[in-house]
C-alpha angles and dihedrals in degrees: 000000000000106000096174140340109230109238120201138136120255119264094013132103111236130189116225135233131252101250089047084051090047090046086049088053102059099059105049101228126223126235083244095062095050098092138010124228135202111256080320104306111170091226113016112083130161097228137348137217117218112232094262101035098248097113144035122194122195147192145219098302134085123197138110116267129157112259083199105012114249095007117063122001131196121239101196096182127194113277134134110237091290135070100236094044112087114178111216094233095179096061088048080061099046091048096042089059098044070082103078100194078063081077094073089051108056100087101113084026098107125005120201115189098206085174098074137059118295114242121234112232142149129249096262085066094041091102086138088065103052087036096057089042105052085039094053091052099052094058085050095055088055090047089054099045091048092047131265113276121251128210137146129282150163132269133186115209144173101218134184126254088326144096126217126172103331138347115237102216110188090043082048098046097051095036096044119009099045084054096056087246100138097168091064133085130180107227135181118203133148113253115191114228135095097305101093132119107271087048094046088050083047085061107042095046091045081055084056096052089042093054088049099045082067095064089056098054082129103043107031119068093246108185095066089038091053094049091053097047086050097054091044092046094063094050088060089050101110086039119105111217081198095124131128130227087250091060098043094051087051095051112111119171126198121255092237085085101063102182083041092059098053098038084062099055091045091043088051088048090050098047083047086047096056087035084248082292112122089197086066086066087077101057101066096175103113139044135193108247103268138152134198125219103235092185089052086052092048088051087052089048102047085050086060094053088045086058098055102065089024138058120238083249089058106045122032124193122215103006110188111225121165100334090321132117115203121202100217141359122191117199098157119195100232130013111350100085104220133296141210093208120201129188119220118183085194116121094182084073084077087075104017131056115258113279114264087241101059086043093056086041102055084031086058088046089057100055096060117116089218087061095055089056104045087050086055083242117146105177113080093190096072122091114243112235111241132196139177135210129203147165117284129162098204097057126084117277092244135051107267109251097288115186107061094029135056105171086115100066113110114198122225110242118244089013140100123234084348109144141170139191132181131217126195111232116209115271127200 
């Protein structure tokens, strides 16, 4: 049985009540459940007890886990830092995926453990539902507005007084000639259109969300939701969401589609989630384990906000360069010189210097050759420029007009071409 459900903000160290100690206590805690890391990295948790449970400390994810599995979970909702500052992680998301390249970058993004326990909760603590939903969307937005694949598939008919591909003779037998009906024919053939597979499990996963969204009329901004799910809705028109769980588990889409690729797999989490029954979109008392990287989401976001003032010829997000991924790289085409560009989801840099780490870790970056290159810059004796970028509420909402002015850049104090710049996320 459920005793309590833990309660803290993300990246904040809480101390915990009396009656969450005494819970602790009980159950004698190992070492090993005193924290929980990200797929076994030595470093990176999600949260961490302190050795006498008076304390958690957590990172830069929200979600809901089991801290012992079937007895208490952890609820790390979505705060900056403060108490009175909620960031509105749900309109970072939208804006992030108005940017379609975002689409290639969301893998690590959410995590959903269907293999353990779900969690009861109440709405307020649903954030996975709303999450999945608007995310999903948003991916079918970009579908729609690209143009619904085609492909072959198969149909079944009872046509009149014609053949077409192959007669199915038991299903004809029993549906015609036992009723006396000789001028039909049941037929099965492929037709090539919209009605394949992938778009009907587009469109049985989109009636899901559909059916969910109407149970968030007070949380989720609807107006701009509703008009989303309506334009996407007459585009799926002429689809069937007639598929079975055998088929969904068996549809596969080449890479090549890339929107495609990623609304799949979130179509296929959506229809697991709801136990492919759309009534169960309506008890919204329990969850999957599950967590969202809020630093992965900032780095979607801040991408968006670089797209907007530079070309996908002139920023690139995530450059691969020995064994390194970069998060950004800035080689603008005319007046900005060139920029490293790292993302920091890390509000305490308003008032502190930039952690040594994070110094050593965009400087290394810029002392790969790759980088050079890719830069257009030929001498390897001169020192890349960095900057880093990270969430601060007092700052405007957009990037400052970046490529004929650089008044806004602040230089980092004791160190050479180290810059940062921060950026205010919206808040609820």
């Amino acid at each position: 049985m459920i005793a309590m459900m833990i309660e803290v903000p993300e990246s904040h160290i809480t101390t915990l009540d009396e009656t969450s100690v005494f819970e602790l206590e009980k159950l004698n805690l190992q070492d090993e459940q005193r924290y929980k890391r990200i797929q076994g990295e030595k470093d990176l948790c999600y949260y961490r007890l302190s050795g006498d449970n008076t304390q958690i400390e957590t990172s830069y994810y929200i979600g809901i886990n089991w801290i012992v599995e079937k007895h208490i979970p952890i609820y790390i909702r979505p705060k900056l830092n403060t108490q009175q500052c909620e960031i509105d992680y749900l309109s970072m998301l939208m804006e992030a995926l108005e940017e379609t390249e975002n689409v290639c970058h969301l893998d690590g993004l959410l995590t959903i453990d269907f293999n353990k326990p779900a969690i009861s909760i109440s709405q307020r603590e649903d954030i996975l539902s709303p999450f999945l939903i608007v995310q999903y969307l948003q991916i079918l937005k970009i579908i729609v507005r690209k143009g619904l694949k085609k492909a072959y598939y198969l149909r079944q008919d009872n046509l009149d007084s014609k053949i077409k591909g192959k007669v199915l003779i038991t299903q004809n037998i029993k549906r015609n000639i036992l009723n006396g009906d000789l001028t039909h024919n049941v037929c099965q053939y492929q037709e090539y259109g919209v009605d394949c597979n992938e778009n009907r499990l587009l469109k049985k996963a989109f009636m899901f969300a559909c059916a969910v969204l109407q149970q968030y009329t007070d949380s989720i901004k609807m107006t701009a939701i509703s008009q989303t799910a309506q334009y996407i809705r007459t585009a799926f028109l002429n689809v069937s969401d007639s598929i079975e769980i055998e088929e969904v588990k068996a549809i596969h889409t080449n890479p090549i589609h890339k929107e495609y690729v990623q609304a799949i797999k979130l179509a296929k989490l959506i229809l697991r989630k709801y136990g492919y029954n759309i009534a169960r979109t309506r008890l919204l008392h329990e969850t999957p384990p599950f967590w969202i990287d809020m630093s992965k989401l900032f780095e979607l976001f801040v991408f968006k906000k670089l797209r907007e003032q530079f070309s996908n010829r002139e920023v690139k997000y995530h450059l691969k360069a020995h064994y390194r991924e970069l998060d950004f790289i800035l080689r603008p085409d005319e007046g900005l010189s060139p920029f490293i560009i790292d993302a920091k989801y890390k509000p305490r840099y308003k008032k502190q210097s930039i952690d040594i780490e994070d110094i050593r870790q965009i400087s290394g970056y810029a002392r790969l050759e790759k980088v050079y290159k890719e830069l257009g810059i030929t001498d390897f004796n001169k020192n890349i420029r960095c900057l880093i970028i990270y969430s601060n509420q007092n700052c405007p909402t957009d990037l400052p007009q970046m490529r004929y002015n650089e008044h806004w850049l602040l230089k980092e104090n004791g160190y050479v071409n180290i810059y940062k710049l921060g950026i205010s996320l919206p808040q609820v």
